[in-house]
N, C-alpha and C positions, 0 to 999 in steps of 0.2 A: 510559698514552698519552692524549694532550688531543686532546679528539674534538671537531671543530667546532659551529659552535651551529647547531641545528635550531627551525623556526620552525615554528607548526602551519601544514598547508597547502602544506609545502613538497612537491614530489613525491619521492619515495625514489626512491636511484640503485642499482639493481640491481647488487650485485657481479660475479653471472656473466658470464661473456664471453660475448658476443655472439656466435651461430656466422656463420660469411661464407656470405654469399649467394651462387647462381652467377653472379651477377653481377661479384662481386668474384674468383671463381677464375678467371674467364674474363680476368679484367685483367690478374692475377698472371705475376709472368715467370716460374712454373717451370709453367704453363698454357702459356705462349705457347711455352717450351720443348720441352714433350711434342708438340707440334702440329707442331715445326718437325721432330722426331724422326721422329711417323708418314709425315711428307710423304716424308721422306727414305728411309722405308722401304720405301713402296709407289712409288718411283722405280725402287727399286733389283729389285724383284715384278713390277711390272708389263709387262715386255718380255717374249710369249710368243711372238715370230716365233723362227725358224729360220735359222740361218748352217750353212757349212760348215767342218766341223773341219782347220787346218791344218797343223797339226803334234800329236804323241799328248801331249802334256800339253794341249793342248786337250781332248779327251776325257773328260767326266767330266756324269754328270747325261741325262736323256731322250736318247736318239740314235735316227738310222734307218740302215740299211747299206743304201748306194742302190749295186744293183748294175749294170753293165755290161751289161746283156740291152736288145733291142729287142723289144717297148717295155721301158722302165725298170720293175725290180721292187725290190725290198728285201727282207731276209729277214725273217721272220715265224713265230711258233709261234701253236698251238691252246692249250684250255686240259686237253688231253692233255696237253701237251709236244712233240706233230708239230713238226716244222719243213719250212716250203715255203715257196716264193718267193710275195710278194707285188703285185699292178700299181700303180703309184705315178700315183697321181689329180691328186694337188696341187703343179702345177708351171706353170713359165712358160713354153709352146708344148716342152714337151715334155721343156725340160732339166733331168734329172737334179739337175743343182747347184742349182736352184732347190728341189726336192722337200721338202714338207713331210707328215708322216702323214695320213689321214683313217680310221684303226683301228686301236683301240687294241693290236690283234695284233703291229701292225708295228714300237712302241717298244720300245725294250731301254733299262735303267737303266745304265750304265756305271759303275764302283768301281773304284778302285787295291786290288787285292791287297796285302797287306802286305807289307812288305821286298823287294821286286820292282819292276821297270819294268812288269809283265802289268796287265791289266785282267781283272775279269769283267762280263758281261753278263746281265742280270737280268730275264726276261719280267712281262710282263703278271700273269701267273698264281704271280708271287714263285718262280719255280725257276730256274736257271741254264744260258744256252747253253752246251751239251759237245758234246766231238769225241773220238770213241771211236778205236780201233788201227786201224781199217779205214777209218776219213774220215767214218762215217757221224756228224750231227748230231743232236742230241735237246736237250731241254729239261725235263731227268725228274726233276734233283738239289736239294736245298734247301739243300746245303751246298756248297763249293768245295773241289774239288782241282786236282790240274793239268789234266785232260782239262777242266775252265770257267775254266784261266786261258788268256788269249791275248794277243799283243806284238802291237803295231799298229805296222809297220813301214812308215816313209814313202815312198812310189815315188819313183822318180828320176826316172822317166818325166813324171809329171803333179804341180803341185805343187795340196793340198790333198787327193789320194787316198793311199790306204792299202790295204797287203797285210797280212792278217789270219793270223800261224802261230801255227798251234796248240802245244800241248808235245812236240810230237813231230818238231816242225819241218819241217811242210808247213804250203800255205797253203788259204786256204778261195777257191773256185773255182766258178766257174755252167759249167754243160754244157748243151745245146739237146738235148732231147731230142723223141720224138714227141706226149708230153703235156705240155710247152710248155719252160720253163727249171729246172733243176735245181740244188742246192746241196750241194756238197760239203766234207771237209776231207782231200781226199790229194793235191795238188797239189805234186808237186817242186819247181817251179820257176816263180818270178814270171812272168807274163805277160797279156798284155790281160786274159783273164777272170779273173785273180786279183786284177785291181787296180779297189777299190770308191771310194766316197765316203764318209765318215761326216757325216752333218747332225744337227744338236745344237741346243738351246735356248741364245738367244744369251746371259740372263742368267747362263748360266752359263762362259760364253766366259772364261776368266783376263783376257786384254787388256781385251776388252769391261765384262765386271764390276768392272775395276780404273777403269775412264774414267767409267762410270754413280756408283763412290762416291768419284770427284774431283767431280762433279758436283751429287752431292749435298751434299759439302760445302760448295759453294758458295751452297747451301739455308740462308741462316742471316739472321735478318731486322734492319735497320738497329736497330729499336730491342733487342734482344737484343745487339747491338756496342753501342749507346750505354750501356747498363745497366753492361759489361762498363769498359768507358774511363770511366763516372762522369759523362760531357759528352756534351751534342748534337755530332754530326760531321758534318763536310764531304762529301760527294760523294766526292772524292779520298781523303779517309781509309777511309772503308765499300768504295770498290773496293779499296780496297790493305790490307785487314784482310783481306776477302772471300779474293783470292788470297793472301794468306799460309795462308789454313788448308789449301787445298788443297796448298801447296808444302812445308808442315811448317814453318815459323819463326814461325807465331801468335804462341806468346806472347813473341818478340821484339818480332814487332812492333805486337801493344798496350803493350808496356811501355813504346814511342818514344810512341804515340800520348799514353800518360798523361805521360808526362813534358814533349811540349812543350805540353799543356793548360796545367801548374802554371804555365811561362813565360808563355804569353798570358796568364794570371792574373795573373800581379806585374809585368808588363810596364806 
């Protein structure tokens, strides 16, 4: 191989590559890419308010059972396994449907049961709400049977509450007793004190969490669509790629976008 002519003096040109500076990673579009990913992520993370659950496939992730007593309680275990009703602090002049926890007693983790409509409910202290033959509640089990699965059965009476039956098919019930509100599971039959709330974390809401990653796909930045189409774009083109990603026909429609590029080009 004919090696070019070297002069004394000349400076020698380093073979090695050159490694990129973070200057240059910071430029790169698969930089600009991962930036546009975490933004998208922690869109989708950072909603830690409280809604109310409206139907039982809503149900799933942190919840509180905001019960029907005056004043408003929720149930609640120790890190016995106790269970007793709790006083619900965090709310808007008082109602219930606003209620959000202020201890960590008072969450329960909600899980689809496998092969079933049931859910279970997971304390604080990782053991499972149960409902024994007699109605009494505990919080003793680390595993699931049927006495910690329950159907969350929607009222016909109030729309967003729910009647809670156990396996045995009663429901779970508050009593007024002389040392204050009480919680049971042997209740025959639906009525005011069987019928609760469930409040839930909204990012985990199905509807909600499906609008939050419509939204984030619309987190995508003009020059990451120009890179994509090859040409600087219009206004009108970046909104109308923008909502195709959210509506699923994208790469339709970068394909139009590239196509009437090549036209204005030979035009």
């Amino acid at each position: 191989m004919v090696k070019p002519l070297t002069f004394k003096g000349d400076k020698k040109v380093s073979k090695k590559r050159k490694a990129p500076t973070i200057e240059d990673e910071c430029l790169s579009p698969k930089f600009e890419k991962a930036v546009v990913l975490a933004e998208q992520a922690d869109v989708l993370n950072e909603d830690d308010s409280w809604v109310t659950a409206e139907v039982s496939t809503d149900i799933i992730g942190p919840i509180i059972f905001a019960l029907p007593s005056i004043p408003p309680t929720c149930i609640a275990c120790d890190v016995y396994g106790k269970i007793f009703t709790s006083e619900l602090e965090n709310m808007v002049d008082g109602n219930a449907a606003t209620a959000e926890p202020h201890d960590v007693r008072q969450v329960w983790v909600a899980s689809r049961v496998s092969g079933t409509d049931n859910i279970s409910f997971k304390g604080h202290h990782q053991r499972y709400l149960s409902c024994d033959h007699i109605g009494n509640l505990s919080a003793f089990n680390e595993a699931i049977s049927p006495e910690e699965s329950f159907l969350c059965v929607p009222s016909p009476e109030a729309r967003g509450t729910f009647n809670i039956q156990t396996a045995r098919e009663k429901y779970l019930t508050i009593a007024e007793t002389l040392k204050g509100t009480d919680i049971r599971g042997d209740a025959e039959e639906i009525s005011f004190n069987s019928t609760l709330r469930i409040r839930m974390q909204a990012r985990f809401k199905p509807r909600l969490k499906a609008n939050k990653e419509s939204k984030a796909k619309e987190k995508v930045s003009r020059r990451e669509l120009e890179d994509v189409a090859g040409r600087r774009l219009e206004d009108a083109e970046v909104k109308r790629l923008k909502k195709a990603r959210v509506q699923g026909d994208y790469h339709e429609a970068i394909l139009d976008v590239r196509v009437k590029g090549k036209h204005d080009k030979y035009s």
